[in-house]
N, C-alpha and C positions, 0 to 999 in steps of 0.2 A: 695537156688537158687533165692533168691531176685533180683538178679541183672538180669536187661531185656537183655542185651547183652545176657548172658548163655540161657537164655529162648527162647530166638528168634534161637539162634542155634538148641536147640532143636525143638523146632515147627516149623523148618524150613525141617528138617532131616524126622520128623513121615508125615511132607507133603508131601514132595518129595517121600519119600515110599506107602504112600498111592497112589497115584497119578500115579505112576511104575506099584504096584498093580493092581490095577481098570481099569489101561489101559491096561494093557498087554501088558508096554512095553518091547522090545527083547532086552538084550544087550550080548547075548550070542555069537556072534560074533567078540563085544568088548573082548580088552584085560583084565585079570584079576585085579579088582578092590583094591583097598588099605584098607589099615585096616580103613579107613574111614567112607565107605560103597561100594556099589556096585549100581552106575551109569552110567556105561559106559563112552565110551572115549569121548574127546571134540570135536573130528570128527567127532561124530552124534550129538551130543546136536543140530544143526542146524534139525534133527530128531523129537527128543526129546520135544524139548520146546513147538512143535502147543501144543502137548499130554498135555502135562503139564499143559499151559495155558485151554487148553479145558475142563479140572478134574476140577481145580479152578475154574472155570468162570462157572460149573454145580451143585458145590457141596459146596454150603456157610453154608448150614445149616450142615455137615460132619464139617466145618472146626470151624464152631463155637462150635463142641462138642468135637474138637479136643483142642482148645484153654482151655476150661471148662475142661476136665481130667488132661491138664498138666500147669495150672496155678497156682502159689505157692498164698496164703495168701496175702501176700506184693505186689503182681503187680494187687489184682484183680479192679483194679478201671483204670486200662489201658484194659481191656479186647478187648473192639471194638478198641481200638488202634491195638492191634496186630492182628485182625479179618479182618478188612480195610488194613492192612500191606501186606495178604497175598493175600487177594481178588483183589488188584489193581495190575492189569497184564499187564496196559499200559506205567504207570509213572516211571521215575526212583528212586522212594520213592518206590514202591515196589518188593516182593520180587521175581519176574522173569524177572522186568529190573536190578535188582540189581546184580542177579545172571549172567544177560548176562555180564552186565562190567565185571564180573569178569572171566566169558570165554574170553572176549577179550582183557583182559589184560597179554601182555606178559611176561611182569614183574616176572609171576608166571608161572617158568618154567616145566608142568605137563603138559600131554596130557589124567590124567584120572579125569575125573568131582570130583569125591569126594574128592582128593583132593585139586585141587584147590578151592574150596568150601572151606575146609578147613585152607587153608591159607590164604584163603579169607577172611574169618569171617562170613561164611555165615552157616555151619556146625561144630559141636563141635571137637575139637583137641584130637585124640586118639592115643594110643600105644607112640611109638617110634618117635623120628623125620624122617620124609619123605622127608626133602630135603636133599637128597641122589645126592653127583653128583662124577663122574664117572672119574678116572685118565684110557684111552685107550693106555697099554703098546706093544699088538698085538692081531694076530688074527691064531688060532690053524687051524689043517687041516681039520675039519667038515665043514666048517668053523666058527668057534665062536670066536667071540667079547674079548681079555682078559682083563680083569680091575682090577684095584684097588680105592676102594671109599673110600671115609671122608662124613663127613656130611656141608654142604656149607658154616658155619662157620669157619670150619678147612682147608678146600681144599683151601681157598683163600690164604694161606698162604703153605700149606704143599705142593700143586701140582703149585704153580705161576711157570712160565718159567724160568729154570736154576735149580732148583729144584732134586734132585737126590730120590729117592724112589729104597726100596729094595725086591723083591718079589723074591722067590724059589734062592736064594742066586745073584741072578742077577742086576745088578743097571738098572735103568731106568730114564734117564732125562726128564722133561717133556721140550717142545720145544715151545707148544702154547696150541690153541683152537679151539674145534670142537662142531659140534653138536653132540647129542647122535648116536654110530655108530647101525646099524640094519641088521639083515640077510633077505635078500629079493630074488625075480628070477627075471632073466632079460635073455630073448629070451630061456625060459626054462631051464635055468644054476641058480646053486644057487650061490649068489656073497654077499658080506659084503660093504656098501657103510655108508653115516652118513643119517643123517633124512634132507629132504629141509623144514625148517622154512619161515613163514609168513614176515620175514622182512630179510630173507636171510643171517642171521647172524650168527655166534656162541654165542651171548651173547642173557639174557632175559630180560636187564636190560640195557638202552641206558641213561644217564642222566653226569649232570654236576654237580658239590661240588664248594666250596668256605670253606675255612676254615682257622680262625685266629686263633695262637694259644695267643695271646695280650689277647683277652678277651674270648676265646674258643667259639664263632661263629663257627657254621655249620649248610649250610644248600644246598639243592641239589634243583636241577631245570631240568626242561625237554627242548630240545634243542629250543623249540620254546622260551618260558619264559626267558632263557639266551640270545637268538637273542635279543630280547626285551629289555632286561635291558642293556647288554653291548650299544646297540646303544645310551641310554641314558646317558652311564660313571657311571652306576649303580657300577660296580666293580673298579672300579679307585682305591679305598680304601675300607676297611673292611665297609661293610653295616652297621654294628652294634655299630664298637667304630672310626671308621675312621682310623684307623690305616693303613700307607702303606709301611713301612720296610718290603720288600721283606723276609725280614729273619723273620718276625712274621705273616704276611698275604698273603696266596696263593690265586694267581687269580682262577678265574674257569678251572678246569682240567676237563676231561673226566673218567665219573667212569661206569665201567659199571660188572655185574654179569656172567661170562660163563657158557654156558651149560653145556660141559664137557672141561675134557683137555688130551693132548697126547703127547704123545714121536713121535719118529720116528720110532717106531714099529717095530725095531728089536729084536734082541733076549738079547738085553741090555748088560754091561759091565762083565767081568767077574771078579770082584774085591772081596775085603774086604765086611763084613757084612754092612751092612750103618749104624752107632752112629748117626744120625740124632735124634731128639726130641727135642717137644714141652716144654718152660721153661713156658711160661705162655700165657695165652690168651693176645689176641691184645686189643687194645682200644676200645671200644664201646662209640661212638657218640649219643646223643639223639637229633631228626627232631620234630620239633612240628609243626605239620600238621593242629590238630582241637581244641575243646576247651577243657578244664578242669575244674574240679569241683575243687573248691577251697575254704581253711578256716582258720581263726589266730586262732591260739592256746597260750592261754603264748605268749609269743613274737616270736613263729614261724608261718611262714608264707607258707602253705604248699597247693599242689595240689596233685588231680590224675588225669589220660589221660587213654582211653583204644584206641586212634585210631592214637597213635601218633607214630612214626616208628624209631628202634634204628639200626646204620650201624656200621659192622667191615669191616674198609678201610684198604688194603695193598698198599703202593705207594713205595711201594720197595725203603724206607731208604731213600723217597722224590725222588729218581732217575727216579719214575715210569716205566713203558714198553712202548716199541716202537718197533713197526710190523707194518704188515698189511696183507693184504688175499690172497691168495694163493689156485690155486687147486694143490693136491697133487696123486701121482702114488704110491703106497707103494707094492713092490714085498716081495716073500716069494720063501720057497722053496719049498713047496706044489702047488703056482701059480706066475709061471715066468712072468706070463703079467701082475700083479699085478690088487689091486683093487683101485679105484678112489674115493675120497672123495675132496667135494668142500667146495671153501668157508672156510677154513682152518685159523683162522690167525696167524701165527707164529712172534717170537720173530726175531729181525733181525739178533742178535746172531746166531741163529740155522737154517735161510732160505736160506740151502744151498741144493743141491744136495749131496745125503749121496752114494760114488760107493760100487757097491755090496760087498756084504762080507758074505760069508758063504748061498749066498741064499737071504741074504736081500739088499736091495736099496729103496732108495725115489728119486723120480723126484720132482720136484717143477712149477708150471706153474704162471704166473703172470697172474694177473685179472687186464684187463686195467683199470678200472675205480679207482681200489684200492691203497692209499696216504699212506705213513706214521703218525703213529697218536700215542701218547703217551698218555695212559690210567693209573688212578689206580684201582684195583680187587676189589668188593664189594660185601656182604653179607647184608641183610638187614630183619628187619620184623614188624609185626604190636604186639605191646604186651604191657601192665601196665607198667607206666610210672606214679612215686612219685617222687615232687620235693621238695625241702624243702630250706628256707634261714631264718636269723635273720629277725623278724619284723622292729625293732630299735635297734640299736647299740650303749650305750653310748659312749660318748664325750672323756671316757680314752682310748677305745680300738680302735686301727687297724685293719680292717677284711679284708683288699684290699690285694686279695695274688697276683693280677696281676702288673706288672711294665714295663717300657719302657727302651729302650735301654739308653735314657739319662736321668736316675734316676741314684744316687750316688751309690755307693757301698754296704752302710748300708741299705740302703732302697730297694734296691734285695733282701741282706741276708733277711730282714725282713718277705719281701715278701713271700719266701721260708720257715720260717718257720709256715707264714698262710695258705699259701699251706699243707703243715703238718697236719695243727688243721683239714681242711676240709677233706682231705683223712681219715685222723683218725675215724674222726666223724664218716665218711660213712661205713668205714668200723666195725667201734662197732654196727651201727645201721644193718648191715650186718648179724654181727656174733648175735646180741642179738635177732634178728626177727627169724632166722634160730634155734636157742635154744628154743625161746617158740614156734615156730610152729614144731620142731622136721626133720627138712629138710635139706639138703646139705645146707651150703652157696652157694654155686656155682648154686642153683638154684635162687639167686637173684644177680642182677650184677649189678656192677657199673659203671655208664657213666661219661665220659670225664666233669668235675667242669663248670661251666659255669659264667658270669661275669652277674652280677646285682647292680642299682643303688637306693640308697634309693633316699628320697624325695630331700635330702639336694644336692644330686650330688656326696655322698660320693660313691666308689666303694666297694660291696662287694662277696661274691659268691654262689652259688646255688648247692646245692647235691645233685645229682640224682641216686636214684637207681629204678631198670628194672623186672622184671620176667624175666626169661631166656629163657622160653617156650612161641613161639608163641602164639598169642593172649591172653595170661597173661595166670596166676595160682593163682591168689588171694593172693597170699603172698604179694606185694606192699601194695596192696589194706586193709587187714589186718593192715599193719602198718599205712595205713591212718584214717582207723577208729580207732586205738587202740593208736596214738600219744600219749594222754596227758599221761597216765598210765605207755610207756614205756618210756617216758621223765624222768615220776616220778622215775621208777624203778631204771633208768641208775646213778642217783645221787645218793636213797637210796633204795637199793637192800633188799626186805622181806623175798627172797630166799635167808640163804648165801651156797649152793650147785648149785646154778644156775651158770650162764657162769658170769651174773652179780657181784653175790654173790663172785664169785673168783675172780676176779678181785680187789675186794673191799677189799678181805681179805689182813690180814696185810703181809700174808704168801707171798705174791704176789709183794705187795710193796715193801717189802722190797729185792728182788730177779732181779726185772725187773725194769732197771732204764728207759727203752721207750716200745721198745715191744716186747714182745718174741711167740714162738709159742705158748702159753698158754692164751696168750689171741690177739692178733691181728694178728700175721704172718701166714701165711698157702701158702704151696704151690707155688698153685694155683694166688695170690698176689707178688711174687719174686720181680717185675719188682717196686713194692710198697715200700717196709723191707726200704728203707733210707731215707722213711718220715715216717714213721708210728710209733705213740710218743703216749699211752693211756691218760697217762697224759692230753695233747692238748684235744687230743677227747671227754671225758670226761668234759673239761671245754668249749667247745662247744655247747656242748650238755645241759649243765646248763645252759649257755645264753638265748639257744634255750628255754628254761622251765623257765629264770628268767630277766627281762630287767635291772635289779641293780644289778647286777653282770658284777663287774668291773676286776673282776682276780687278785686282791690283791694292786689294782692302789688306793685305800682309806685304805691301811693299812693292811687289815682285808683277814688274808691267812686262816684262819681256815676253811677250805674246804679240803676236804677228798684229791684232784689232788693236792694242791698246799699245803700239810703240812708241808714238808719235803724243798719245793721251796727256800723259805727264805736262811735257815741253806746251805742248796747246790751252791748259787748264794751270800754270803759271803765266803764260803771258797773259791767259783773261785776267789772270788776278791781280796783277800791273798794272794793266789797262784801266782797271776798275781805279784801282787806286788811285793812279795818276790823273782820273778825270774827279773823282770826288772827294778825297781821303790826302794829298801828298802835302798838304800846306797844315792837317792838322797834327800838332806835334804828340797826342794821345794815342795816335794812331800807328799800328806796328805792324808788314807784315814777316809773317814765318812759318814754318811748315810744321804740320802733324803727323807722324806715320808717313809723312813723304807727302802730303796732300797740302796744297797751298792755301794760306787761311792770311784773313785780313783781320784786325781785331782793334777796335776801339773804344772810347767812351770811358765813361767815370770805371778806374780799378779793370778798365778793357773786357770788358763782360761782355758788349754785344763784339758776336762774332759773323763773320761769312766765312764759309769753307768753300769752297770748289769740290764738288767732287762726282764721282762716275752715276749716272741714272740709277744704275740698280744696288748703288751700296748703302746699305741697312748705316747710316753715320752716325745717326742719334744714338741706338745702343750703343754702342762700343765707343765713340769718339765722344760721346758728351762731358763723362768726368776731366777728360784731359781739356777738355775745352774750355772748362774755368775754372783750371787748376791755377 
């Protein structure tokens, strides 16, 4: 527990309990608490807090024996650090202003204290994930609420509008967005209506994106800060590379997170089972928000972030949604006057008047104030953030996998397959962290490649990979302290039964000419399997641990990934020939630097070389090439 972040959740957690304790705070009227703890709901925290602050502000000397019982070894020379942490109950460095922002941050859509504390970073992250959000299909004749839930990384994608869901053989499309629905009395009748939110909205999550896919810029802004810059032609062009082809750089859109989502709350279709399912997870974006601890190793250049935030965006195939707000009537057959739920906002597809049928109908009521507005869905959270790129890059290799629409042909393909070597990379460092620490891969993810330039202005790229689990899990973290060893590893493997180890075996080589499920495909990855080359990754990964490794551009292939390279990259060049070239007698081939070249035509000027994804061949090989 060396890490003060983990420490401060706890001594955050035995405060607040002590402090519940000794006052005798009631929250036995609140609703029941999450596996987080038991603090009641955010409706009283405005209760809560004098209490709170009044324990702290009586009992320093409690709090400094509280810091002394659960202080590890490695933090004790912060000790009045986190004593003055807890004791300042005015500042927003401390931790009952801290905790207030994070009661009044919407963003975090929970109405019970622990866990938003939780998500917050203010308490430590237990059980299961808690953000649970709610697909509302109907409502039975008790009256109760019926739903089907995902967890909010999945619901942005499995309940978005249009969307078909199967429950007790029946289809259910979702239509839009609500707040969470509730059973409440109204003039002494029990009635089903949604929750009235602080900002009146179905979303917890109001903000704007920008995102280039040119040099994979992303980054979100809150609608004031976007006022702000659009007035200044901030977005005119990508922030980051200047890029403005429409077709590579999205201006700012509207992204925002829903409460929950609903159908039209009938008794849904009576079809076919729904084949619907998930092929692979969506994209994860990485926001750098605050700083990072950062260090070169070998010639990588690596960070970690614990306060930096990763998004999965759905913009519906770039089409985005387009709705707007709506109160809604939904009858039944149990309550022919139906019940009313406001503030609704439906897709325009589906904002229609549905006429009864069997008992059910929806009315639609328009909200004057309310526009059309094209939104994309977002998932978002605070968690360990590892980034890693080449220190220096010799002079023979290429590592720029990004290109412009008016780059030539070769220099795309090129591009694409540097794109490869990075995917590759990330995901051996993937599957090799998940083998020594004994864990799913899936609990470390990987975010969208990002564009970096070294000193010289050359382009190259950045690999990010994430904890899966809000607020981290230390596995990133692990691989930041443990770099140089699994560098070492990933070249020369001491395990040969490891993941490493098999890969390296010859058994492997010789079976897998890029990737197979044995060592880089899985699942989970689908969307990945047409870059994903070991080979590449592997030789990535050596750069990263050696700055003279050039990939075979001085000769010298005797490297475990490029053994076989040579002997493979001659017979394509044969092949080629013998199918288009052997009957013309202009045509010769022969080797450059060791690298196989086909060369014909008048004085044999046009050439084909053969050669490796990432070697820079135009500088260095062009004069010899028609010498």
């Amino acid at each position: 527990m060396g890490q003060e972040r983990i420490f401060r959740r706890l001594l955050a957690k035995e405060i607040l309990r002590k402090a519940y304790v000794e006052k005798e705070i009631d929250i036995t009227s609140d609703d029941k608490s999450s596996v987080h703890g038991e603090f009641g709901s955010v409706d009283s925290w405005i209760v809560y807090k004098p209490e709170i602050s009044n324990w702290i502000n009586e009992n320093r000397t409690s709090i400094e024996q509280t810091v002394d019982a659960l202080l590890p070894p490695q933090l004790q020379d912060k000790k009045n650090e986190f004593v003055n942490w807890v004791s300042d109950t005015t500042t927003p460095n401390g931790l009952i202003e801290k905790a207030e922002s994070i009661i009044n941050n919407e963003e975090i859509a929970s109405n019970d204290i622990s866990e938003k504390f939780a998500e917050g970073g203010i308490l430590p992250m237990f059980g299961m994930p808690t953000t649970v959000k709610n697909l509302y299909h109907g409502i039975n004749r008790k009256p109760e609420p019926l739903s089907i839930d995902r967890a909010q990384a999945m619901a942005i994608y499995e309940f978005a509008p249009g969307a078909q869901k199967t429950k007790d053989k029946a289809i259910h499309q979702v239509i839009g967005f609500t707040s969470d629905f509730i059973k409440t009395r109204r003039n002494g009748f029990e009635t089903i209506t949604n929750v009235d939110t602080a900002n009146l909205l179905p979303f917890s999550l109001n903000r704007w994106f920008v995102r280039c896919r040119a040099c994979g810029f992303f980054e979100t802004y809150s609608v004031e800060r976007k006022a702000e810059l659009e007035s200044q032609n901030q977005f005119d062009a990508c922030p980051n590379c200047g890029e403005d082809n429409p077709n590579k750089y999205q201006p700012p859109f509207k992204l925002k997170s829903p409460r929950a989502y609903r159908t039209n709350l009938s008794a849904g279709s009576d079809t076919k089972d729904d084949s619907e399912f998930l092929l692979s997870r969506p994209p994860i974006f990485a926001e750098k928000i605050g700083s990072a601890s950062e260090k070169t190793m070998g010639n990588a250049s690596f960070s970690i972030s614990d306060n930096d935030v990763t998004w999965r965006v759905n913009t519906n195939s770039d089409k985005f949604f387009t709705g707007r707000l709506y109160n809604t009537n939904n009858s039944f057959p149990s309550n022919s006057n139906g019940y009313w739920f406001n503030n609704q906002w439906l897709l325009n597809d589906f904002a229609t008047n549905v006429p009864d049928e069997s008992g059910y109908s929806m009315t639609i009521q328009q909200i004057a104030t309310s526009a059309d507005e094209q939104i994309a869905l977002a998932s978002h959270k605070n968690t360990e953030i590892f980034r890693i790129t080449p220190t220096n890059v010799p002079y023979e290799l290429d590592l720029n996998m990004f290109f412009s629409e008016t780059d030539l042909p070769h220099v795309k393909a090129q591009s694409n397959g540097v794109r490869s070597g990075y995917y590759s990379a990330a995901f051996l460092l993937q599957r090799i962290l998940a083998d020594k620490l004994d864990v799913d891969p899936t609990e470390i993810e990987i975010a969208d490649i990002s564009m970096k330039e070294l000193e010289d202005g050359r382009r190259i790229a950045e690999i990010i990979l994430t904890d899966e689990l809000p607020n981290g899990s230390g596995f990133v973290r692990y691989l930041y302290n443990n770099l140089a060893n699994i560098l070492s590893e990933s070249i020369n493997p001491s395990n040969p039964n490891s993941y490493l180890g098999k890969i390296h075996s010859q058994t492997h080589q010789e079976k897998c000419d890029d990737a197979c499920y044995d060592c880089l495909k899985v699942f989970r990855n689908m969307n990945y399997h047409s870059l994903l080359d070991w080979h590449l990754g592997l030789s990535m990964l050596r750069l990263m641990n050696d700055s003279t490794f050039v990939c075979g551009a001085d000769g010298n292939f005797n490297f475990f990934e490029l053994h076989n390279w040579l002997a493979f990259a001659k017979k394509l060049r044969n092949s080629f020939y013998d199918s288009f070239y052997s009957k013309d007698e202009s045509t010769e081939i022969i080797e450059i630097e060791g690298l196989p070249i086909i060369k014909w035509g008048r004085r044999q000027r046009n050439v084909i070389m053969i050669v490796h994804t990432i070697l820079e061949y135009e500088k260095f090989f062009g004069s010899k090439l028609v010498g």
